[in-house]
N, C-alpha and C positions, 0 to 999 in steps of 0.2 A: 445515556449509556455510561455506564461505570470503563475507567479507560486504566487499564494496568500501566503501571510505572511512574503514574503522573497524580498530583497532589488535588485536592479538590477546584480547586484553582487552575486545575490544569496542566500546572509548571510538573517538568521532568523532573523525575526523583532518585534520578540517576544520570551518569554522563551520556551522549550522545552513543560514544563509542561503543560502551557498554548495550547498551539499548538494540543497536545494531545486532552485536555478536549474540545477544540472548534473543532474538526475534527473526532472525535468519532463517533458519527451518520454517518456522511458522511459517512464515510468508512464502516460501518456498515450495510448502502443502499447499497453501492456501488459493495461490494464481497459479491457472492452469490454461494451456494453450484451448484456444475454439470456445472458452467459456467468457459471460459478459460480465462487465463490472460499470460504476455508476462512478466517479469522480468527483469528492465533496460533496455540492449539491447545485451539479450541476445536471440540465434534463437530460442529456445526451448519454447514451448509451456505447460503453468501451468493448471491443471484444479484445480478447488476449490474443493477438497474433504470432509471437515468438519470444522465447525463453532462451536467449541465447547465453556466449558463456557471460558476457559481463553486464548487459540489459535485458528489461523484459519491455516487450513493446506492445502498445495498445492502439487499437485503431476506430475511430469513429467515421465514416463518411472521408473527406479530404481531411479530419484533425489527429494528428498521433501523439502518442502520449507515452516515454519512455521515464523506466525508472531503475535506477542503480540493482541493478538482482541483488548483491551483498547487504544494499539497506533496504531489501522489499518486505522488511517486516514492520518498517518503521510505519508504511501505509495501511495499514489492517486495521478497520474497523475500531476497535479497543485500542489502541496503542495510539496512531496517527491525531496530529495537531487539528483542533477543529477546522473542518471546511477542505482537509488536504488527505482522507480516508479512501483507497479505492475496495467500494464494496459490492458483493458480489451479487446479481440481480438473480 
């Protein structure tokens, strides 16, 4: 998969910070509460429990999985570091 902001190699091609503030929305459309998502490449199945104001929280069985709502763009599919993507089943 072709990954926006990032060089063939993978390496960012832009700052962090940046990255952040331009992927914000995205991610923000993207994770939706009651809907599943897959974690890197792992087997387990995430569902999105809550979107609160400052995490979004994921739930598998006993394992949860929260992530900064401000940088939830950073995990999208296209964008996120290999292995660290949460994508949508």
């Amino acid at each position: 998969m072709e990954k926006r902001y990032r060089d063939r190699d993978g390496r960012l091609t832009i700052k962090l910070e940046e990255l952040v503030a331009l992927t914000k929305e995205d991610g923000l459309s993207y994770y939706k509460e009651g809907e599943t998502y897959r974690y890197g490449t792992e087997d387990r199945v995430y569902v999105c429990l809550e979107i609160g104001e400052d995490i979004i929280k994921f739930i598998s069985g006993s394992n949860e999985l929260s992530i900064d709502k401000h940088s939830c763009g950073t995990f999208l599919p296209d964008i996120a570091s290999e292995g660290m993507a949460l994508t949508k089943v």
